[in-house]
C-alpha positions in Angstrom: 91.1 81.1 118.4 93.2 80.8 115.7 95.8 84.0 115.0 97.6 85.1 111.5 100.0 88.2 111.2 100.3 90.4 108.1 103.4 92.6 107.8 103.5 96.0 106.4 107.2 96.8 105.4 107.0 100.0 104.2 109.5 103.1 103.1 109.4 104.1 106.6 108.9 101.9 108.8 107.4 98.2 109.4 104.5 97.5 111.2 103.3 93.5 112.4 99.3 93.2 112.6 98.1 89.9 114.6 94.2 89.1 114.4 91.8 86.7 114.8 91.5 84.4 110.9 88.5 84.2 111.1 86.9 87.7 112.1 90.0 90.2 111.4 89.9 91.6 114.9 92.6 92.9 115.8 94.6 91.5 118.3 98.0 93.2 119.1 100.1 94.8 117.0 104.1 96.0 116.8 105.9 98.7 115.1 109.9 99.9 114.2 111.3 102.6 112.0 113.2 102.4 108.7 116.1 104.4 108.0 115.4 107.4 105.7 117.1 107.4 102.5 116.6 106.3 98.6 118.6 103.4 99.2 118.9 100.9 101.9 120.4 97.6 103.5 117.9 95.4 103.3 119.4 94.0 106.7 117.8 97.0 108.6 113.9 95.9 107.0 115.2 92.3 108.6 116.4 93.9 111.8 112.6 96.0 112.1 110.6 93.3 111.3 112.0 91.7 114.4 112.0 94.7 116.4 108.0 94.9 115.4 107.6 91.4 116.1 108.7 91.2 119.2 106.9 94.5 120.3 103.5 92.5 118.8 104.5 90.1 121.2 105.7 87.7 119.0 104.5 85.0 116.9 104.4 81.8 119.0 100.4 81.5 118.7 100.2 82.7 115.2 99.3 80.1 112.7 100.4 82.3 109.4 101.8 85.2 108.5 102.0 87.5 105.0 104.3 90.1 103.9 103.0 93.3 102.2 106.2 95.4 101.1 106.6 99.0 99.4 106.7 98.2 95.9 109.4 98.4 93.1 112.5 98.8 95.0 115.6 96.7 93.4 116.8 93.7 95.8 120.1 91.6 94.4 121.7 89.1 95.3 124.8 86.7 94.5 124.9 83.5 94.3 125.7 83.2 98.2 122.8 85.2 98.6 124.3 87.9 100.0 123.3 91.7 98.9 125.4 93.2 96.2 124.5 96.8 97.1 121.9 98.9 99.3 118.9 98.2 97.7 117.4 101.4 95.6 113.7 102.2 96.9 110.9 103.6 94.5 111.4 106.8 95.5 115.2 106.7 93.9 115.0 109.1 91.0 118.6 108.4 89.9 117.3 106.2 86.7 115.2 108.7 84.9 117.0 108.7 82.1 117.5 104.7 81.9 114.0 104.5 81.9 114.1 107.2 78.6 116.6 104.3 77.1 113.9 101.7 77.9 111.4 103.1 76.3 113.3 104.3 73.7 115.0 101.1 72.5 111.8 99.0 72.8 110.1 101.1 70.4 108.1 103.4 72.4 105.4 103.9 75.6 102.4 102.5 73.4 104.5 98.9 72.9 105.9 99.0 76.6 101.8 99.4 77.7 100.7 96.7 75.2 103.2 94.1 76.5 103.3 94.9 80.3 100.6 97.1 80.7 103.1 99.3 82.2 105.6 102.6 80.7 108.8 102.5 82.6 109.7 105.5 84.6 112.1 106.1 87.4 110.5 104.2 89.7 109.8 100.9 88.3 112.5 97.5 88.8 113.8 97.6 85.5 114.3 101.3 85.3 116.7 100.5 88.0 118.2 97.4 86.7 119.3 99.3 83.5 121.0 101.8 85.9 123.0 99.3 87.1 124.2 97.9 84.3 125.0 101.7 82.9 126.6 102.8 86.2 128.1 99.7 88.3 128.8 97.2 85.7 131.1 95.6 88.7 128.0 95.2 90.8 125.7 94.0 88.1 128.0 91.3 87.3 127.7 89.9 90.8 124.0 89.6 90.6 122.8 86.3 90.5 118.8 87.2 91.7 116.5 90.1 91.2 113.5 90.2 93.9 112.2 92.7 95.3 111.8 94.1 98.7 108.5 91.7 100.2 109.9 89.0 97.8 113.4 89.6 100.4 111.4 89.6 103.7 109.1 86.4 103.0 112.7 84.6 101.8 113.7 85.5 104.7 111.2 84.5 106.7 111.1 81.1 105.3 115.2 80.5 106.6 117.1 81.7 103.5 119.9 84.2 103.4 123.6 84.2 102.9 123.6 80.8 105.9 121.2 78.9 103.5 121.4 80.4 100.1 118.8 79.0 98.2 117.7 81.7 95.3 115.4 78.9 94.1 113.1 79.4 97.3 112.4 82.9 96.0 108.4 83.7 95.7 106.4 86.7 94.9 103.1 87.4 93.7 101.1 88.7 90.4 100.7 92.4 92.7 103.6 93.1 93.2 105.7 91.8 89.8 103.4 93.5 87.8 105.4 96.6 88.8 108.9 95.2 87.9 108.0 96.4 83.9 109.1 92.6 82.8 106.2 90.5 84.0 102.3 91.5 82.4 99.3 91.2 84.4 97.7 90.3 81.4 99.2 87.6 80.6 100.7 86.3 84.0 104.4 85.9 82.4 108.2 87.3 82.9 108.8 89.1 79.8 112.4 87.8 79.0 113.3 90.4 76.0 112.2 93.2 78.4 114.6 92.3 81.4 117.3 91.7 78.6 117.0 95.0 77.9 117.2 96.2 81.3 120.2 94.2 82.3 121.5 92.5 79.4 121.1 89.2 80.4 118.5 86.4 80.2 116.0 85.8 83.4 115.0 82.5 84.6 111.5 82.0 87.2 113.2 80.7 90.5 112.1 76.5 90.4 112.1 76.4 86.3 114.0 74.4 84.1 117.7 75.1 84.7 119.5 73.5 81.5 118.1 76.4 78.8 120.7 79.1 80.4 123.4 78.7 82.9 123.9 82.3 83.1 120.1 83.5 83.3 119.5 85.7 86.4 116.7 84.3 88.8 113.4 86.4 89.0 110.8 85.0 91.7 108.2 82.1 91.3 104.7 84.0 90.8 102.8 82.7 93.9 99.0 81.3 93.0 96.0 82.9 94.8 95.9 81.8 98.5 99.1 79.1 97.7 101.3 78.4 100.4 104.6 79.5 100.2 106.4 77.8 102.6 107.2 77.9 106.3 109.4 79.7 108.9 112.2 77.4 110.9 108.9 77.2 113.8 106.7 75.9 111.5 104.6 79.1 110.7 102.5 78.9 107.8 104.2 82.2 105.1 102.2 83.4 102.4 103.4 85.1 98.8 102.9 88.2 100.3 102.0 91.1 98.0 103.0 95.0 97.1 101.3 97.2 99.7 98.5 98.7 97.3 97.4 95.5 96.7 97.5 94.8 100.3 95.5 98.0 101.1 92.9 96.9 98.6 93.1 93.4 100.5 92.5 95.5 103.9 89.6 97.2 103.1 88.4 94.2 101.1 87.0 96.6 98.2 84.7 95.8 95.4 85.1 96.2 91.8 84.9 99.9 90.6 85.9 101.6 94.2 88.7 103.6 93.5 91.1 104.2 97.0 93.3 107.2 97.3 96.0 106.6 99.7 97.9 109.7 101.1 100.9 108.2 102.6 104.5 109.0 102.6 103.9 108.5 98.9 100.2 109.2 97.1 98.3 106.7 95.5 94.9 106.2 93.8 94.0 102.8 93.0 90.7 101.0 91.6 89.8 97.1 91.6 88.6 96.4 88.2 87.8 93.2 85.9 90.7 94.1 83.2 93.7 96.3 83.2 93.5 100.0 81.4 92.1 100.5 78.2 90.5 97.2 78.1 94.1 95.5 78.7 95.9 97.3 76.0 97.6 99.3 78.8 98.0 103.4 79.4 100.3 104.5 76.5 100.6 107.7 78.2 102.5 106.1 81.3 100.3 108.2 83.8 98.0 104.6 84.8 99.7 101.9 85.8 98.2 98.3 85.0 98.8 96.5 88.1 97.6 93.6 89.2 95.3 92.8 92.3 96.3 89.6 94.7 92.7 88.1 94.1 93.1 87.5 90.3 91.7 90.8 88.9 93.4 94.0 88.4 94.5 97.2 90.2 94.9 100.6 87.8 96.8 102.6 89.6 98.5 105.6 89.4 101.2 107.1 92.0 103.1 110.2 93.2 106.5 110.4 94.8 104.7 113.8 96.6 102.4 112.8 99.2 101.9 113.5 103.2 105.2 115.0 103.6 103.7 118.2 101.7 101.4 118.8 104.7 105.0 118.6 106.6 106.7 121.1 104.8 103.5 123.5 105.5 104.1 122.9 108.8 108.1 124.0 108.1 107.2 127.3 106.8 104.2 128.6 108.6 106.0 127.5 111.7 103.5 124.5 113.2 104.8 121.9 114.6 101.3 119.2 113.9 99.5 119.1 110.2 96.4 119.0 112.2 97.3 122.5 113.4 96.6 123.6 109.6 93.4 122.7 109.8 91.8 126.0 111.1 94.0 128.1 109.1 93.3 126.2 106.0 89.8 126.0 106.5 89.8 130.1 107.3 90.7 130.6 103.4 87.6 130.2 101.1 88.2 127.4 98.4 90.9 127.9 95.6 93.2 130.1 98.2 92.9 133.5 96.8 94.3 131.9 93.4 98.0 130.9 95.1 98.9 127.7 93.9 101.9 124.9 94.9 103.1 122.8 92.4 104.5 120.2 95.3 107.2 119.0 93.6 109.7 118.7 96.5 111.6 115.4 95.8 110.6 115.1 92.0 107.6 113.6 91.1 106.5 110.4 89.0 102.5 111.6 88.1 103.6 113.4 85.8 106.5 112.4 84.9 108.6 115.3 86.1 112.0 113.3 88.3 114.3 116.0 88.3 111.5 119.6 89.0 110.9 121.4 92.5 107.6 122.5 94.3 107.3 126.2 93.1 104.2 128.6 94.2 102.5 130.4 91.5 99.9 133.7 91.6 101.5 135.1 94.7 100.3 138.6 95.4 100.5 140.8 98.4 96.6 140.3 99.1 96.9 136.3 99.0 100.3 136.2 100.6 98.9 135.0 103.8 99.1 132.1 106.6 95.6 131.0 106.2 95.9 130.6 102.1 99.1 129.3 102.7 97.9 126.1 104.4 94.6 125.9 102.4 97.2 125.8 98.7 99.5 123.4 100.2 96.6 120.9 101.2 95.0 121.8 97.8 98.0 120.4 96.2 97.9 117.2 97.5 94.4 116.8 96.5 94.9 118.2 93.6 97.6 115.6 92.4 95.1 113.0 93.7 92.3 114.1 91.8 94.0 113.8 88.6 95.2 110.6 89.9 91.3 109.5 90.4 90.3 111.3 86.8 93.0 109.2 85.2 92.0 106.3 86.4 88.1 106.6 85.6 89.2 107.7 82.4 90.6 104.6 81.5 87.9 102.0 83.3 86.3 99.9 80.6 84.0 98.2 83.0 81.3 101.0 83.5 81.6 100.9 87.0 80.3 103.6 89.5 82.7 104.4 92.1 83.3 105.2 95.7 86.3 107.1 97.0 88.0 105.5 99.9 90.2 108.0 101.8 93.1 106.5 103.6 96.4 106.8 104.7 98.1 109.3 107.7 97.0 112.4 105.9 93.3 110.9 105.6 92.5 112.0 109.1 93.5 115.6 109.0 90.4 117.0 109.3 91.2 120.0 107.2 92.2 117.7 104.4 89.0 115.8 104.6 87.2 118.7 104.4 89.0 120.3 101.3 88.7 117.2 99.7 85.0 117.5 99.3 85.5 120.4 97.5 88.3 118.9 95.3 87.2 115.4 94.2 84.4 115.6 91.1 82.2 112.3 92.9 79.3 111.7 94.9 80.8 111.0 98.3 84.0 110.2 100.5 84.0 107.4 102.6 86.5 107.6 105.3 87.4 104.4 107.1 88.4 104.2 110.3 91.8 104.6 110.9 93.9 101.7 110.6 96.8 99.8 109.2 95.2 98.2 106.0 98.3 97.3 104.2 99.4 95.0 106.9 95.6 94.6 107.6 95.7 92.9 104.4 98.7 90.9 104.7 96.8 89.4 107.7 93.5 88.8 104.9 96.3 87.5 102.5 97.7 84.8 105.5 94.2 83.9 106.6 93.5 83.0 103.0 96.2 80.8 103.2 95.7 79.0 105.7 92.1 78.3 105.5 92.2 77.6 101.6 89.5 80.3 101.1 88.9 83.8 101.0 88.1 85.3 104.3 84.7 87.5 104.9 86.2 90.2 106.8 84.5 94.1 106.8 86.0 97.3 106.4 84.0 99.3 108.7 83.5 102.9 107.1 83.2 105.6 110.0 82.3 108.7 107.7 80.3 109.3 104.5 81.3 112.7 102.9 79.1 114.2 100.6 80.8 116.1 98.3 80.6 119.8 96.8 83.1 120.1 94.2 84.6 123.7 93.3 85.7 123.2 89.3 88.0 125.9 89.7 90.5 124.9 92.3 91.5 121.7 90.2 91.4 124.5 86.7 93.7 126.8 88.6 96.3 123.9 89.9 96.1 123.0 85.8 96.5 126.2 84.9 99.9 126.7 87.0 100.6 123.4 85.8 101.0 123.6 82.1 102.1 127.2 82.3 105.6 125.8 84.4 105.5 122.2 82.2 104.2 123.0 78.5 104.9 119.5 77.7 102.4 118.5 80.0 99.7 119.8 77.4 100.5 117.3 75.0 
């Protein structure tokens, strides 16, 4: 029985999956925390991956192994390839307004979309690359490489670091750089003007022709479907890896045209599709994301800083110490909570575009005022942001597609949040998985690949089908608060 391991390195924590290559069955698996934080020694992803590891019970009978990895975040590195600073994650708001310059100075969202498929905003590599140069020009002069945080951990893996420094091992794959806003799914190339204007230098791909720029900052090599990247100091078969949506997708081993909503630390609504947004062209508007898939095809997505933490601050005020305790309160309130209404914006938020705004709750009266609505509007809210996230991204499918909804994530099996979003979502049904860790789930998928040369025939298995029963005006109200607190929003 042959084993691989697929890594999940994520904004809190990192998680090692060992299974069987050729069925997916999982075998053991291992877990360690991340600190909390914006920004972070990548040495502490290093020191958890280990720590998971070894509580997997290691890797001596594992033939391969893949590294999916929280996307966006800004790794550099020196030419000793050592860290220049704590790397910012993609929950870092601080470059809003470098992202505004981007924008700005390339001529506006619609060419950004057209070239990368892909408006910059807070979160995205260059946004923070531009922040760099604006605020630590010390720092930024030390950089040497740009990866990102799964590019770090498969380097890593390989034997590089500051006692074997070489930058021109770096990998990565299509999934993942097509959130850095200077490589284009569409075209499967670094866009060198863009990261000029990020960082104000040239960028050479790691292994490329050396003699055209001495001074150009290495980027990754883009990784080919199911190509090997190299292999650990023991001889263990490493992947690319890929950016943990794509690795999700990869988990559950979707179709084209099923759209996943993943309610994480972070919420997500993805789709598999043949061509990116707008039939390529990209989202002008910023709101969906033209992403790449790691199978060759493409993955629309659209993403909010906002996710399962909102359940946790419910818990914070009504005074629970479990979001599963919401659940009968929450399902005690009748649809649409008496009108009250969150906005959840408690660390910012990306979808829409608001970095620097706060949750607020609107329509408060002394009737509505009450526990039960209280933890019926908070869970609302996070639905609420994901079913604009799903509208978006149907909005904008050119391959006339009918969708499922794939519910996953920690918040997915809060009963009271799969039941609210029946009510919430404007589809057929709700397919709940069964619980699992399909990001590093699809590492594993992405190692087996590897290693075999061809792409496994592993099944998702779904545990629930939810029909749904959607109430308009819970999704109107939400809208309503919305625009009323963000005018611009309308436009």
């Amino acid at each position: 029985m042959s084993l691989v391991a697929g890594v999940d390195s994520s904004t809190q924590g990192c998680k090692v999956y060992i299974c069987e290559q050729k069925s997916g069955k999982l075998i053991r698996m291992g877990r360690a925390s991340h600190p909390k934080g914006t920004e972070v020694d990548p040495e502490a992803w290093w020191k958890a991956l280990h720590e998971a590891i070894d509580k997997a019970g290691g890797l001596k009978d594992v033939k391969a192994v893949s590294v999916a990895g929280q996307q966006h975040g800004m790794v550099c590195l020196d030419s000793s390839g050592r860290v220049v600073r704590p790397a910012l994650l993609w929950n870092d708001t601080r470059s809003a307004s470098s992202a505004e310059h981007l924008i700005k100075q390339i001529g506006g969202a619609d060419v950004y979309a057209r070239r990368v498929g892909i408006v910059p905003v807070t979160s995205f590599t260059a946004s923070k690359l531009r922040w760099l140069r604006e605020n630590e020009p010390d720092n930024a002069e030390k950089v040497a490489a740009v990866c990102l945080p799964h590019d770090w951990l498969t380097w890593r893996l390989m034997g590089y670091g500051p006692e074997n420094p070489d930058l021109e091992a770096l990998v990565t794959d299509r999934s993942d750089a097509s959130g850095t806003a200077y490589w284009s799914a569409e075209t499967g190339k670094y866009d060198n003007e863009l990261f000029h204007h990020a960082f104000g230098a040239s960028l050479r791909e790691a292994g490329s022709d050396k003699s055209h720029d001495q001074n150009a900052v290495i980027v990754p090599r883009i990784i080919e479907i199911g190509e090997v990247a190299g292999k650990t100091p023991d001889g263990i078969t490493v992947a690319g890896g890929a950016g943990d949506n794509a690795g999700g997708a990869l988990g559950l081993n979707i179709d084209v045209g099923d759209v996943v909503v993943s309610l994480g630390t972070s919420g997500a609504a993805f789709s598999v599709q043949k061509q990116g947004p707008n039939n390529g062209a990209g989202d002008p508007t910023g709101i969906v994301a033209g992403f790449a898939d790691a199978t060759g095809l493409f993955l629309p997505l659209v993403c909010t800083l906002n996710g399962a933490r909102i359940l946790e601050a419910a818990c914070n005020l009504i005074g629970l110490t479990d979001p599963n305790d919401l659940t009968p309160l929450a399902l005690s309130a009748e649809p649409g909570s008496n009108g009250l209404v969150l906005l959840p914006y408690f660390e910012g938020e990306r979808t829409p575009n608001l970095p620097t705004a706060k949750a607020s709750m609107h329509n408060m009266t002394l009737e509505n005022t009450n526990k039960n609505n209280l933890a019926r509007c908070y869970i609302e809210s996070l639905l609420c942001s994901m079913a604009q996230a799903v509208n978006a991204i149907l909005a904008n499918d050119s391959n006339d597609s009918t969708s499922r909804v794939f519910l996953i994530g920690g918040a997915a099996a809060n009963k009271g949040v799969q039941e609210i979003a029946r009510s919430v979502f404007n589809v057929e049904a709700i397919y709940i998985p069964s619980p699992g860790e399909y990001v590093a789930r699809g590492a594993a998928f992405q190692a087996a690949w590897c290693l075999s040369g061809k792409k496994p025939e592993w099944a998702a298995p779904i545990d629930e089908k939810l029909t749904c029963k959607y109430v308009p005006a819970i999704l109107e109200q939400y809208e309503a608060a919305q625009f009323k607190a963000y005018p611009s929003l309308k436009k």
